[in-house]
Structures are given as structure tokens and as C-alpha cells.
N, CA and C atoms of all chains as a GROMACS GRO file, in nm:
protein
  540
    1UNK      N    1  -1.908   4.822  -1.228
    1UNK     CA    2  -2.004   4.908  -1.160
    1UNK      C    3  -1.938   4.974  -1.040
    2UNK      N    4  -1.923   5.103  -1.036
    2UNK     CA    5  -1.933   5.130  -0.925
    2UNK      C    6  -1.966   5.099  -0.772
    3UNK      N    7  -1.853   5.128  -0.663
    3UNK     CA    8  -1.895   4.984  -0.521
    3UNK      C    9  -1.993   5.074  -0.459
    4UNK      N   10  -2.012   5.197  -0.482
    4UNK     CA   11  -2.110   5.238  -0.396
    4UNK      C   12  -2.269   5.246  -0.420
    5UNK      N   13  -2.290   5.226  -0.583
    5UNK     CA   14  -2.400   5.164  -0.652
    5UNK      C   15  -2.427   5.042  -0.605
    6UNK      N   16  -2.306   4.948  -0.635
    6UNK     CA   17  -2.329   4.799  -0.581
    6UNK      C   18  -2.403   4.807  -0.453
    7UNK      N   19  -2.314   4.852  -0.369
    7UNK     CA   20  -2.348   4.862  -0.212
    7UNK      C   21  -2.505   4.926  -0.196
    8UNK      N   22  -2.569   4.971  -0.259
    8UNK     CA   23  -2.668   5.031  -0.284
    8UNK      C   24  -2.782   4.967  -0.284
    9UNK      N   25  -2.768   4.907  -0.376
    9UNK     CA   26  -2.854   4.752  -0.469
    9UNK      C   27  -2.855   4.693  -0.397
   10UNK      N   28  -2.729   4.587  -0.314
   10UNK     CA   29  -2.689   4.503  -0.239
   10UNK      C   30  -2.798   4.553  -0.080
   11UNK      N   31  -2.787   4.651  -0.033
   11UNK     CA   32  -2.872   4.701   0.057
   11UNK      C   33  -2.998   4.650   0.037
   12UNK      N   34  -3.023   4.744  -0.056
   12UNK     CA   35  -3.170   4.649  -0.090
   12UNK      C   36  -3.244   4.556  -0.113
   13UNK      N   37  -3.136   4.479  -0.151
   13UNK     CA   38  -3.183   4.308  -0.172
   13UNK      C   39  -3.203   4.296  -0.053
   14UNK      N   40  -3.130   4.290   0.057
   14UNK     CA   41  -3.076   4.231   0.187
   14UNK      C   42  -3.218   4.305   0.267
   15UNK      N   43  -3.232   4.407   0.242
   15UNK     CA   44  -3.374   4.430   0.383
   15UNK      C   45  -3.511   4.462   0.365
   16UNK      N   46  -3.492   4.395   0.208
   16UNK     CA   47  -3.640   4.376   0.113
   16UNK      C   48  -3.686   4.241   0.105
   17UNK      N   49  -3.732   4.172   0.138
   17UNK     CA   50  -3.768   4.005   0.115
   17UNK      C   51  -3.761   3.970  -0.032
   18UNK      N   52  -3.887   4.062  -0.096
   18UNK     CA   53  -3.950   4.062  -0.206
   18UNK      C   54  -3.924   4.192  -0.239
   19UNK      N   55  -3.861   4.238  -0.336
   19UNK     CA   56  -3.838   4.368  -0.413
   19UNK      C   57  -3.855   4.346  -0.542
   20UNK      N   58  -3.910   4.458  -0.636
   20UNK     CA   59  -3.907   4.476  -0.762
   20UNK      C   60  -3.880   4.639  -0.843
   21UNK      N   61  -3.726   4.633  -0.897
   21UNK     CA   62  -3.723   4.760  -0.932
   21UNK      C   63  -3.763   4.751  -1.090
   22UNK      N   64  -3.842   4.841  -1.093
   22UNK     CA   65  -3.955   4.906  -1.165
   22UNK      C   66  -3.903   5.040  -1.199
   23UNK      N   67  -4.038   5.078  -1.351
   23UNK     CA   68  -4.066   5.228  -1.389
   23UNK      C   69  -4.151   5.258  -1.328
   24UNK      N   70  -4.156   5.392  -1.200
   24UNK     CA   71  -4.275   5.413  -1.162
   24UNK      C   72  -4.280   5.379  -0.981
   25UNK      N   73  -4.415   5.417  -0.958
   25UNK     CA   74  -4.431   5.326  -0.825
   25UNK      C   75  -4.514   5.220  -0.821
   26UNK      N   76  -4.537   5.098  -0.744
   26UNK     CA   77  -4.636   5.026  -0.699
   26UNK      C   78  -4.785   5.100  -0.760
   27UNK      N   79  -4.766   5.192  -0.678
   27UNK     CA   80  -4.946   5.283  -0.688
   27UNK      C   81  -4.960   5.359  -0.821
   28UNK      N   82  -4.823   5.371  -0.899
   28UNK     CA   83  -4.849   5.434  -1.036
   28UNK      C   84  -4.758   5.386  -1.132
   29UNK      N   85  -4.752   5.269  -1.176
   29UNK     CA   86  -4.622   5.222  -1.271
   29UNK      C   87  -4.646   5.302  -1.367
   30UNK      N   88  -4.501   5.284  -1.437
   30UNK     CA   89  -4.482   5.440  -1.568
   30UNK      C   90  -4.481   5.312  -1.668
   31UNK      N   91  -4.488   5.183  -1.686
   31UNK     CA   92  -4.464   5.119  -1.791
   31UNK      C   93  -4.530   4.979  -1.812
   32UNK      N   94  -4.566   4.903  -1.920
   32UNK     CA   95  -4.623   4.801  -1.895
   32UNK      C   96  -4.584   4.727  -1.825
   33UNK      N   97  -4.474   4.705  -1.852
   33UNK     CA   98  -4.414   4.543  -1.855
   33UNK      C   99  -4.418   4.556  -1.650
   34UNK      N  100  -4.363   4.658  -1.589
   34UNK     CA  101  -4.391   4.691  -1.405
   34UNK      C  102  -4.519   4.696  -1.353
   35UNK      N  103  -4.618   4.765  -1.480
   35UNK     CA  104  -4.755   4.710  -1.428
   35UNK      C  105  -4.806   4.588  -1.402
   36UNK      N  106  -4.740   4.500  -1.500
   36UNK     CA  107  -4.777   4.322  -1.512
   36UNK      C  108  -4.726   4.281  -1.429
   37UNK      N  109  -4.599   4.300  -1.317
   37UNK     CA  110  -4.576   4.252  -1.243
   37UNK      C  111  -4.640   4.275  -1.088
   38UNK      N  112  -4.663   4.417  -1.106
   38UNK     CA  113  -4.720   4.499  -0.965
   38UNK      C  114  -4.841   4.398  -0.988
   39UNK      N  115  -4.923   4.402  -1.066
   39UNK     CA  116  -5.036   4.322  -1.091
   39UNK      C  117  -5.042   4.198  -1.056
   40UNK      N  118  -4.927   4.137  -1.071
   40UNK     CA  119  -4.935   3.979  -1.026
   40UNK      C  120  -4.903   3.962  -0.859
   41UNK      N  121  -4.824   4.049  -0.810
   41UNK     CA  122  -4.796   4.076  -0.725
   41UNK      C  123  -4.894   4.152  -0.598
   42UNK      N  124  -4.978   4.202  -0.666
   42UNK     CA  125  -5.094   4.273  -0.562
   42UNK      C  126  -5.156   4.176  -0.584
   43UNK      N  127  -5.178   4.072  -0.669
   43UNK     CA  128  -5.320   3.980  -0.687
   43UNK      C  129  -5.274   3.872  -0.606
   44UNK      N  130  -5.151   3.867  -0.619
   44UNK     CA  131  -5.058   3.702  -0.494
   44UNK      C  132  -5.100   3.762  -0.316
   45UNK      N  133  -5.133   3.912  -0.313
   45UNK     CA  134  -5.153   3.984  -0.177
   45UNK      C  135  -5.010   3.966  -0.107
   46UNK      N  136  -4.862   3.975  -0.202
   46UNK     CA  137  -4.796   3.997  -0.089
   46UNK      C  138  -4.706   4.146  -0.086
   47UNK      N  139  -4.680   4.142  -0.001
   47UNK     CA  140  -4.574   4.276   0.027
   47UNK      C  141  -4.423   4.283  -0.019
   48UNK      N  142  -4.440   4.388  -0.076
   48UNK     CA  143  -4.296   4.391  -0.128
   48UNK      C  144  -4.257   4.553  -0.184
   49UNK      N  145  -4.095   4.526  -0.208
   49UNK     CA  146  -4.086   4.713  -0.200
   49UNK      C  147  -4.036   4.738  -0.338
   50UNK      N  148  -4.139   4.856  -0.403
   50UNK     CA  149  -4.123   4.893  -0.509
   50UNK      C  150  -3.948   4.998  -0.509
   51UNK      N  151  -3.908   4.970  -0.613
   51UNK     CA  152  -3.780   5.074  -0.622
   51UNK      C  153  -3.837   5.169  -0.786
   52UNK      N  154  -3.840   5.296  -0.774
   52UNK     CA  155  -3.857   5.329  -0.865
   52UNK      C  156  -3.740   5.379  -0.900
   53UNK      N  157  -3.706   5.329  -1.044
   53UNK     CA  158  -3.532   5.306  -1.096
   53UNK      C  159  -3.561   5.465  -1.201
   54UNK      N  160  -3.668   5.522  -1.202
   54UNK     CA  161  -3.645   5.643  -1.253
   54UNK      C  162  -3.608   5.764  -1.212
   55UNK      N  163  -3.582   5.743  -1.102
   55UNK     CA  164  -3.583   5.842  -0.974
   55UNK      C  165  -3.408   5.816  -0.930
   56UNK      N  166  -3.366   5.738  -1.010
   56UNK     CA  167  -3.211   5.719  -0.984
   56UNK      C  168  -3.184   5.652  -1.082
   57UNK      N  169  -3.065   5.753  -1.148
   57UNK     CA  170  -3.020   5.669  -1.260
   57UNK      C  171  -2.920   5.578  -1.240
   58UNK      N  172  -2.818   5.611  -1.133
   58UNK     CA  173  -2.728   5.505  -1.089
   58UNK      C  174  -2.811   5.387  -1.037
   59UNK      N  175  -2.923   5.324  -1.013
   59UNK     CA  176  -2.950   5.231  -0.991
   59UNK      C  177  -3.024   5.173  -1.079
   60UNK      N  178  -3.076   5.251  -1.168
   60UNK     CA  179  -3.144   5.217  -1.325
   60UNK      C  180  -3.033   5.170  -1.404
   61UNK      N  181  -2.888   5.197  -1.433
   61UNK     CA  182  -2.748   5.171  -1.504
   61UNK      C  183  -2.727   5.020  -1.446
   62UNK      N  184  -2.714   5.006  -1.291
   62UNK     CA  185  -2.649   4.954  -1.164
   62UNK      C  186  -2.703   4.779  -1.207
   63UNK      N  187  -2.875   4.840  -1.169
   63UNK     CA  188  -2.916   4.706  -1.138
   63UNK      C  189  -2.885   4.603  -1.299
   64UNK      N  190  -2.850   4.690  -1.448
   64UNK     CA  191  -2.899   4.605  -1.514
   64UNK      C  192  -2.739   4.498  -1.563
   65UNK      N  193  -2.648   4.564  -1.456
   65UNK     CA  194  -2.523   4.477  -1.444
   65UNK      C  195  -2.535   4.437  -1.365
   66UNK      N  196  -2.615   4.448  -1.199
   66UNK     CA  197  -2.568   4.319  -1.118
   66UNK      C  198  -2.613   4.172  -1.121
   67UNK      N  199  -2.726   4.184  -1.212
   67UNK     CA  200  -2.837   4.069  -1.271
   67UNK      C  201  -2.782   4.051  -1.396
   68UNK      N  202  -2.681   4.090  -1.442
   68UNK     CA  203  -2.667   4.083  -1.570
   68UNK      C  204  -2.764   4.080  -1.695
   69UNK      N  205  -2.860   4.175  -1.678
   69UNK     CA  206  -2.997   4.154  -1.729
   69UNK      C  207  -3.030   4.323  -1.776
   70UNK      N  208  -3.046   4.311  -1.896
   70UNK     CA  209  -3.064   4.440  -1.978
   70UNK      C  210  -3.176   4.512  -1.936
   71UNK      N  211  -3.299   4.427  -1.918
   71UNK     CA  212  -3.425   4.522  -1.926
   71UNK      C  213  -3.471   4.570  -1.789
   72UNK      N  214  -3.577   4.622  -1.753
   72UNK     CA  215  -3.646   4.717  -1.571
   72UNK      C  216  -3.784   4.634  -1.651
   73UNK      N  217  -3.867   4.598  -1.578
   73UNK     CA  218  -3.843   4.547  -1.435
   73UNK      C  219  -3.774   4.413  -1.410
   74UNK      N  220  -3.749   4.413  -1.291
   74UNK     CA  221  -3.647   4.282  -1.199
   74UNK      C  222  -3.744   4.289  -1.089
   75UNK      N  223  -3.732   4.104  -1.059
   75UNK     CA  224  -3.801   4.100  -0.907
   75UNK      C  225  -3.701   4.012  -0.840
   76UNK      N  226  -3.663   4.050  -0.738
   76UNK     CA  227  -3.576   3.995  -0.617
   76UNK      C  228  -3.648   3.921  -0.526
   77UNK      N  229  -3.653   3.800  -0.496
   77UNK     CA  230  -3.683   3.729  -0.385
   77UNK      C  231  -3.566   3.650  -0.302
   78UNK      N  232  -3.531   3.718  -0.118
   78UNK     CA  233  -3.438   3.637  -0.096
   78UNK      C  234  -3.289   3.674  -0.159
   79UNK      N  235  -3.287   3.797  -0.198
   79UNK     CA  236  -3.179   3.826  -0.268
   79UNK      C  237  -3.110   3.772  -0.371
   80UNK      N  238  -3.221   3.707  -0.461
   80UNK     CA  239  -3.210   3.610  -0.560
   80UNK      C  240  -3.293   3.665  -0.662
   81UNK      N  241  -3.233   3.674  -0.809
   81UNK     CA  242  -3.335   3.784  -0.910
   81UNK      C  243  -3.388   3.663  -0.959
   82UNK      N  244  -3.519   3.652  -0.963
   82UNK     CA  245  -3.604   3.583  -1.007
   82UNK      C  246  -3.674   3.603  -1.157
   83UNK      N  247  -3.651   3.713  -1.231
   83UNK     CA  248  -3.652   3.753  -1.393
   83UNK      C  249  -3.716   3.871  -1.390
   84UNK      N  250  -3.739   3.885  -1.547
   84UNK     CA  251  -3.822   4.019  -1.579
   84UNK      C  252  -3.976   4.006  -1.590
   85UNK      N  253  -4.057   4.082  -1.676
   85UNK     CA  254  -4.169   4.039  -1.658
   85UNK      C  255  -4.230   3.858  -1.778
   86UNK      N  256  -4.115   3.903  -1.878
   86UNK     CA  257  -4.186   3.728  -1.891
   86UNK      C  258  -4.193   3.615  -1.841
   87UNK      N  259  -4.117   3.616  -1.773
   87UNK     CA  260  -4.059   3.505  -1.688
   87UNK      C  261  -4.174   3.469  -1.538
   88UNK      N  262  -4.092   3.611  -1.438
   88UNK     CA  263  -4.223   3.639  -1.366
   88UNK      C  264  -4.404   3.576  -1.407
   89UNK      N  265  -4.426   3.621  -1.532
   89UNK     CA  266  -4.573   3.618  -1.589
   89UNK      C  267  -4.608   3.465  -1.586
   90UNK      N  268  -4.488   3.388  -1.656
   90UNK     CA  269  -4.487   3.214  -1.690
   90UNK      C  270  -4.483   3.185  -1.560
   91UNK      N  271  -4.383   3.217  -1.466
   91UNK     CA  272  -4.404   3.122  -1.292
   91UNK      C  273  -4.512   3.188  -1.287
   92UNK      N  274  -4.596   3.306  -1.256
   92UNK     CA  275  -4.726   3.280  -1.203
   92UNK      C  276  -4.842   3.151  -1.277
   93UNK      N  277  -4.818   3.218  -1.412
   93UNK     CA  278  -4.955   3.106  -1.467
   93UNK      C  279  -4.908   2.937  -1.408
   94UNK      N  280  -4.785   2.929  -1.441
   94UNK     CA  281  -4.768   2.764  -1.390
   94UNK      C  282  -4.805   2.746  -1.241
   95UNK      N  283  -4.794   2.829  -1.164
   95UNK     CA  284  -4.803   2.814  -1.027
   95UNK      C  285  -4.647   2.839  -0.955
   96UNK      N  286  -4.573   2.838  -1.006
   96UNK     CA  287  -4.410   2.805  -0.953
   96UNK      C  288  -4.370   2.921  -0.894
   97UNK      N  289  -4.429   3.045  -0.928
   97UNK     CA  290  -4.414   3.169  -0.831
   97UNK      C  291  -4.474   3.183  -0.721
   98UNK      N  292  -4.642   3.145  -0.698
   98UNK     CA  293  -4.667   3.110  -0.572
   98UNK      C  294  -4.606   2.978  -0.452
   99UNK      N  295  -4.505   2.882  -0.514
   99UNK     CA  296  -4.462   2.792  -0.430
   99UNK      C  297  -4.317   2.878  -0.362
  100UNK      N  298  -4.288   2.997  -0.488
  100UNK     CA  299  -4.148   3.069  -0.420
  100UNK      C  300  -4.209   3.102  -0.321
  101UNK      N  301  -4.313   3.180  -0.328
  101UNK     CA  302  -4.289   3.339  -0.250
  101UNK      C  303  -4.421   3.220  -0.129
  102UNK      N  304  -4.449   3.092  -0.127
  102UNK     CA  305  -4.495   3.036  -0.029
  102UNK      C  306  -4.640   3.074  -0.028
  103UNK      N  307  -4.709   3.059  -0.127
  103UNK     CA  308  -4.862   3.098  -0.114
  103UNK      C  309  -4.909   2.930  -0.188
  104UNK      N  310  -5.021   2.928  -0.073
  104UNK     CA  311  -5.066   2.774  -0.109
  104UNK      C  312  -5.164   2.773  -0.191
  105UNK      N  313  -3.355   5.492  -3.310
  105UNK     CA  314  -3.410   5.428  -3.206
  105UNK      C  315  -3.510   5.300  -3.275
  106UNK      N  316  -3.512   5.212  -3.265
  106UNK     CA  317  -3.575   5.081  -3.326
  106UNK      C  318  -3.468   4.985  -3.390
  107UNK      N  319  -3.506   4.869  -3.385
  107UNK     CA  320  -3.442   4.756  -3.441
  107UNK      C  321  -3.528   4.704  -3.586
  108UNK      N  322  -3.520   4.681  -3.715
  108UNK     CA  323  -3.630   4.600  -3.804
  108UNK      C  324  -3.636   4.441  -3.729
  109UNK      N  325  -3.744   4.456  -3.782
  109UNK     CA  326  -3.767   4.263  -3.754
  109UNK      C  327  -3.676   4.170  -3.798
  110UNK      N  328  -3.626   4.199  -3.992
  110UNK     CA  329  -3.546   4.077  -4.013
  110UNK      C  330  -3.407   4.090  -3.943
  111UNK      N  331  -3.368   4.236  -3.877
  111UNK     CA  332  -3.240   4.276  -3.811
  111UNK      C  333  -3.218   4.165  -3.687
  112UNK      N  334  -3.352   4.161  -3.612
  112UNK     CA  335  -3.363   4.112  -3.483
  112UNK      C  336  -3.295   3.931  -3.511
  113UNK      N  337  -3.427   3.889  -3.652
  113UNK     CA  338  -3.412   3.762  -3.662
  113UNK      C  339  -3.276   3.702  -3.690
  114UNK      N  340  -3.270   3.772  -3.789
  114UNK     CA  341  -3.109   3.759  -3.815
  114UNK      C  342  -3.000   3.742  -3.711
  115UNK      N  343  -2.992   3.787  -3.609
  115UNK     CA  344  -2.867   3.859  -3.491
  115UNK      C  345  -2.872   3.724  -3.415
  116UNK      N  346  -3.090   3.644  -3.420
  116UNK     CA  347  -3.092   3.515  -3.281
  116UNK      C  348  -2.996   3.381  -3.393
  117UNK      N  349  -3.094   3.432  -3.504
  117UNK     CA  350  -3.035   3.292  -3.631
  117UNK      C  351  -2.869   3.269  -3.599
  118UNK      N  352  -2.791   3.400  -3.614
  118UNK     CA  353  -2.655   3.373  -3.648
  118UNK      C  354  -2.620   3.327  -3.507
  119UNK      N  355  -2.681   3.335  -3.399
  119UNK     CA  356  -2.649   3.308  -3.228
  119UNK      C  357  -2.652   3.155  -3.237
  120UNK      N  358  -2.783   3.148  -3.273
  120UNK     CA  359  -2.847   3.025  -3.291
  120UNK      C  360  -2.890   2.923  -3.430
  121UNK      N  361  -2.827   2.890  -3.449
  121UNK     CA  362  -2.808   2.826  -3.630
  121UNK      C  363  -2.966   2.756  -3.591
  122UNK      N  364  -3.006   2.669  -3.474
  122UNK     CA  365  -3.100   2.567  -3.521
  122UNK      C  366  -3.240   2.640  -3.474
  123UNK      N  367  -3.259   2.774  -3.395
  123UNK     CA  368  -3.325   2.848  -3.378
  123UNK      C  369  -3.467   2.858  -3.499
  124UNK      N  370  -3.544   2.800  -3.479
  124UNK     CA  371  -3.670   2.832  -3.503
  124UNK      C  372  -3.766   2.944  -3.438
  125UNK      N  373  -3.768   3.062  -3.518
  125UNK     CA  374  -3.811   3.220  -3.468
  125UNK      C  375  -3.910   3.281  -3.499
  126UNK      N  376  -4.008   3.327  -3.447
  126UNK     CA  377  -4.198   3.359  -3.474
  126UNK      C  378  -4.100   3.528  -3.424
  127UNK      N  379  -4.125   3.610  -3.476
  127UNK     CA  380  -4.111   3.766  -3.463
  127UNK      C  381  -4.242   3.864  -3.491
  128UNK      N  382  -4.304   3.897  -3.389
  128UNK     CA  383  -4.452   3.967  -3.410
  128UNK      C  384  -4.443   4.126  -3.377
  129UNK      N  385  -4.406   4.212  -3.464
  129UNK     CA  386  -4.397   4.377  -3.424
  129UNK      C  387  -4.533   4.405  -3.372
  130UNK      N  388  -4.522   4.453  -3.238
  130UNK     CA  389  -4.666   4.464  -3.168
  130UNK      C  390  -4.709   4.540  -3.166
  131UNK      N  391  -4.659   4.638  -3.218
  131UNK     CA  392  -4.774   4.802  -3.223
  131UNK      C  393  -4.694   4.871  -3.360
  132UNK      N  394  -4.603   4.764  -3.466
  132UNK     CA  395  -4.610   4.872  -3.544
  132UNK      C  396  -4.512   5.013  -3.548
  133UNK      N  397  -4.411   4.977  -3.445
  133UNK     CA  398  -4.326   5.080  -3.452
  133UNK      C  399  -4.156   5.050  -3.452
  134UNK      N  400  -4.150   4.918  -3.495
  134UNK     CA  401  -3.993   4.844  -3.442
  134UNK      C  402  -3.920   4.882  -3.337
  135UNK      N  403  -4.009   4.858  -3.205
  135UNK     CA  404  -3.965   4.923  -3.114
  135UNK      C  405  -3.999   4.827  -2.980
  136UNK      N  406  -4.138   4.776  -3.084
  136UNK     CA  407  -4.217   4.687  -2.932
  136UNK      C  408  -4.293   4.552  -3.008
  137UNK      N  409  -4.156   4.472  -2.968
  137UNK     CA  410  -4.110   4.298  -3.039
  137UNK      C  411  -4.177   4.181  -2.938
  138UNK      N  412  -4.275   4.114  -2.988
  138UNK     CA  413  -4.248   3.988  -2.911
  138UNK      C  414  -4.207   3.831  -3.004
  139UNK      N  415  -4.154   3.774  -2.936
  139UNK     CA  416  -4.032   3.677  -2.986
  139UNK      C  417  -4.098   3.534  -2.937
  140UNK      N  418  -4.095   3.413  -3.040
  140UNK     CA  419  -4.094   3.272  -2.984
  140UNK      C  420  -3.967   3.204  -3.042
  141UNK      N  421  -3.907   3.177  -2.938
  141UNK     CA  422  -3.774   3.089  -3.015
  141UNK      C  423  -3.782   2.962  -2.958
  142UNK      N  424  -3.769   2.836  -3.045
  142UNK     CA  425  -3.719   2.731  -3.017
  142UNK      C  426  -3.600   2.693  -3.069
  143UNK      N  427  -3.479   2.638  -2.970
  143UNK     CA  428  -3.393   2.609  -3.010
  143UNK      C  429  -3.312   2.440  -2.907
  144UNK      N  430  -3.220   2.397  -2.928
  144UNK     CA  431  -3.183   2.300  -2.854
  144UNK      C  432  -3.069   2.322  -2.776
  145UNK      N  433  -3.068   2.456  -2.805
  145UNK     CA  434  -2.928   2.528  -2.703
  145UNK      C  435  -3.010   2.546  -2.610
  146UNK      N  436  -3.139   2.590  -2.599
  146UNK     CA  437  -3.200   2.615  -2.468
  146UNK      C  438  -3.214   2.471  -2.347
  147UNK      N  439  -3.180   2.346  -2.445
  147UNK     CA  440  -3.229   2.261  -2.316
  147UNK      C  441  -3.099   2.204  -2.202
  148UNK      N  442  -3.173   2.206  -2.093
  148UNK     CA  443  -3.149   2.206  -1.965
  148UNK      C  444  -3.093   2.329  -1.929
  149UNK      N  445  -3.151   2.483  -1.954
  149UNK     CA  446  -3.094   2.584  -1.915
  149UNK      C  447  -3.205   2.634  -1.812
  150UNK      N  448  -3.212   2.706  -1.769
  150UNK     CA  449  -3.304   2.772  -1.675
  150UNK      C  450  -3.373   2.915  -1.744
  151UNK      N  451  -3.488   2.919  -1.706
  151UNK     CA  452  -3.549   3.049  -1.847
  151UNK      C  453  -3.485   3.190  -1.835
  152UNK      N  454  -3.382   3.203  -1.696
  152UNK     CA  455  -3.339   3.356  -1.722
  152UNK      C  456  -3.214   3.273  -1.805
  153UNK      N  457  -3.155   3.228  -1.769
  153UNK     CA  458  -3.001   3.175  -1.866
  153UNK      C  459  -3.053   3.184  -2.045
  154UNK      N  460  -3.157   3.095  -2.037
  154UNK     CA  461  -3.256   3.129  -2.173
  154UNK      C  462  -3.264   3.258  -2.231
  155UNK      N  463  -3.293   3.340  -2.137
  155UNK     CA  464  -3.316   3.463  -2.204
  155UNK      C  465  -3.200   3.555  -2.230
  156UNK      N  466  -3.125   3.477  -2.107
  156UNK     CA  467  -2.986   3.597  -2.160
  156UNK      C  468  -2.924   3.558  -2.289
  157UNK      N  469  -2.941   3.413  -2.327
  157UNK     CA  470  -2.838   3.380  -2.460
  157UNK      C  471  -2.945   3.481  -2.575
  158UNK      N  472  -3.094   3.501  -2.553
  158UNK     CA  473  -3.102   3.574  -2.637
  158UNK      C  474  -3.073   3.696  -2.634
  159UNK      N  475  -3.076   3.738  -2.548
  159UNK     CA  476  -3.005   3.872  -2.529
  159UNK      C  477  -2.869   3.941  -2.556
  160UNK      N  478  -2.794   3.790  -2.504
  160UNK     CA  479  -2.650   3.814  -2.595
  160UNK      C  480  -2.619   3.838  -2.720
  161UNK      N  481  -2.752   3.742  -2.798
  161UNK     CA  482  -2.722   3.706  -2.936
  161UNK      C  483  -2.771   3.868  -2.987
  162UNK      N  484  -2.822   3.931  -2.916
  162UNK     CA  485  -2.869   4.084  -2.963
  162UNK      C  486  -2.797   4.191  -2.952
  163UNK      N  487  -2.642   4.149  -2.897
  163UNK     CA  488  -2.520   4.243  -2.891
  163UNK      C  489  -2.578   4.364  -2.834
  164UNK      N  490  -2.630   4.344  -2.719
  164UNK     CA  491  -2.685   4.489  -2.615
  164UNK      C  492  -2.768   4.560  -2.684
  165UNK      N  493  -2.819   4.559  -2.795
  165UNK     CA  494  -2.903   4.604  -2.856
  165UNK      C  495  -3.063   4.634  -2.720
  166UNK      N  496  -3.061   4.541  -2.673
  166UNK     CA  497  -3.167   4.499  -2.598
  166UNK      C  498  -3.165   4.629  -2.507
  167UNK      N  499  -3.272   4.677  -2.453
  167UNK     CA  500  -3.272   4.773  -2.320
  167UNK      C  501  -3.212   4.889  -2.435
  168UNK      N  502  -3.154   4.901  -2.530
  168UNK     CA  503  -3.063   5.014  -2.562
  168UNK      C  504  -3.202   5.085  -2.683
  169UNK      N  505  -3.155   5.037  -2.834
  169UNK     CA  506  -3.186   5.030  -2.975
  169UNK      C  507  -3.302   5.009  -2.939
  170UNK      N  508  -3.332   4.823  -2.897
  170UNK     CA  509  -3.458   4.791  -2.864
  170UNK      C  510  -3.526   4.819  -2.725
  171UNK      N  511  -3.623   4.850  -2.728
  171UNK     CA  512  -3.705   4.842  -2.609
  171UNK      C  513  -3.770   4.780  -2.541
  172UNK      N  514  -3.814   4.666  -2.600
  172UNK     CA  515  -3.881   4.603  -2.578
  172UNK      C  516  -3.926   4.466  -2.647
  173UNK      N  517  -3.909   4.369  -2.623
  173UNK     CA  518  -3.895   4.243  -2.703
  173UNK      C  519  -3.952   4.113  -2.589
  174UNK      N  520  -4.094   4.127  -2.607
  174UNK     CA  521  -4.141   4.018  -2.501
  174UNK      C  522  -4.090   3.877  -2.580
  175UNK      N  523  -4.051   3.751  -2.450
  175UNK     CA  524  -3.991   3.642  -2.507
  175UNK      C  525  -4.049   3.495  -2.437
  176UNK      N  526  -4.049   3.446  -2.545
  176UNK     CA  527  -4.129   3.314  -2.558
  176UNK      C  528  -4.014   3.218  -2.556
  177UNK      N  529  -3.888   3.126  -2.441
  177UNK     CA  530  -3.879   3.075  -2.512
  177UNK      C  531  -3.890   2.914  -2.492
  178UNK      N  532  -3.872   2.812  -2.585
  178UNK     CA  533  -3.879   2.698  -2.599
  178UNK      C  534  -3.755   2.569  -2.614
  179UNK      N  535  -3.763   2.529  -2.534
  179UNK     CA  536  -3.675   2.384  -2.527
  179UNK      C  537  -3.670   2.283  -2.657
  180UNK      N  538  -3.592   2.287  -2.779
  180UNK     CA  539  -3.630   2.268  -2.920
  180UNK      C  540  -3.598   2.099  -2.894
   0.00000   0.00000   0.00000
């Protein structure tokens, strides 16, 4: 990957707590699988910064090598990718996503 | 653009010899897959490590060919 893509991504982990790059925005996802997460994510009430990866293709290419992870959406917590939306979907129902992100 | 179903099954089987695989085409267009795999390669892995061996076993197909392949998987 490119270091200035990296450096890019890497930015964003670092001054986002909670990030999820997505199709779309927060207020209008372009795709299911970013809706299911925005969804779990507005319903947990916490804050976090949408990246819309359609609006840049170097970071739509970028992110799906620095996670080593083929598919959009990704959620970052802590600068740590926490999965896509199935994954995401299973820690919410178990509860194990609200003990990450600290909701009692 | 699409993957067939027995293409998909085939690609986890040969990944995964002991792979037990539920493949459900969800709208009908080989395009939008959801997947249950149990296998015993999955245990003690963590569910993204999980998902990448299936993903591997799909030779980038994934994100590319396929689009979409929701995944189920299971500790065999």
C-alpha cells in the first residue's frame, strides 16, 4: 500500500476513538451491511466517525489491506479493527460489544 | 460478476476438508451469499481470524466476483 494512504488510515484510527469506514454517511448509508452497523451503533448512543470510503478510492483500496480484510464496512475501536458487519452484529447480540466500547 | 453456490462451496470444502457448509443465495442473484460453516480449524481462533481463513479459502474472490457473503461461523 502506498505510505501516504497508510498514513491516511493510520490518522484516522489515531483521532477517532470509534470509527467505521462505511458506504455512505452515518445519516445516509449507501449499503446494507453500514446500515446494520450505523444502526447498532446509534442504538449503543455512542459517537463515532463515519468515513465514507466512496468518496475516496484510495482509502476504499487502502483500508481493505491494512485490516487485511476484503469487505467495507470496518469498525475501529482504539485503533484496533474490531470486524465487519457479522461479527460487529454477533458482539452486539452477545453483549461483548457493549463491554468494548464500555456501555453497562 | 457473481460466484455459483456449488463454486463458493467447493473453494471452503477444498480449504477446509472437514468443513460442514449451509450456502443460502439470498436474493437470487449469485451475488448476495450467506454462509454457515462448521469446521475444527476454526477452534481456538478468534471470529475475524475465522473469517479470514474463509476468505482466503475464496482466493480474493470475496469483495471482488463476490459481493457479498454474510458468515456464520462455527467451532466444529
Amino acid at each position: 500500500m502506498n505510505e501516504n494512504v497508510k498514513k491516511k488510515i493510520e490518522d484516522i484510527v489515531e483521532k477517532n476513538e470509534i470509527c467505521l469506514f462505511m458506504k455512505g454517511t452515518p445519516e445516509v448509508p449507501q449499503c446494507g451491511f453500514s446500515l446494520a452497523i450505523v444502526n447498532v451503533l446509534k442504538h449503543l448512543k455512542v459517537n463515532f466517525k463515519g468515513i465514507n470510503v466512496l468518496e475516496d478510492g484510495e482509502i476504499r483500496e487502502g483500508i481493505k489491506e491494512y485490516s487485511d480484510w476484503p469487505t467495507i464496512p470496518q469498525l475501529y475501536y482504539k485503533k484496533k479493527f474490531l470486524g465487519g458487519c457479522d461479527i460487529v452484529k454477533e458482539m452486539f447480540e452477545k453483549g461483548e460489544l457493549q463491554k468494548i466500547l464500555y456501555i453497562k | 460478476m457473481g460466484l455459483k453456490l456449488e463454486e463458493i462451496n467447493s473453494l471452503i470444502k477444498k480449504a477446509m476438508p472437514d468443513a460442514e457448509v449451509t450456502i443460502e443465495d439470498l436474493a437470487g442473484d449469485e451475488n448476495h451469499y450467506s454462509a454457515t460453516i462448521k469446521s475444527k480449524a476454526f477452534v481456538g481462533k478468534s471470529k475475524i481470524e475465522q473469517h479470514k481463513m474463509v476468505y482466503k479459502a475464496l482466493n480474493g474472490k470475496m469483495g471482488n466476483e463476490l459481493h457479498a457473503l454474510a458468515l456464520n461461523t462455527i467451532e466444529g
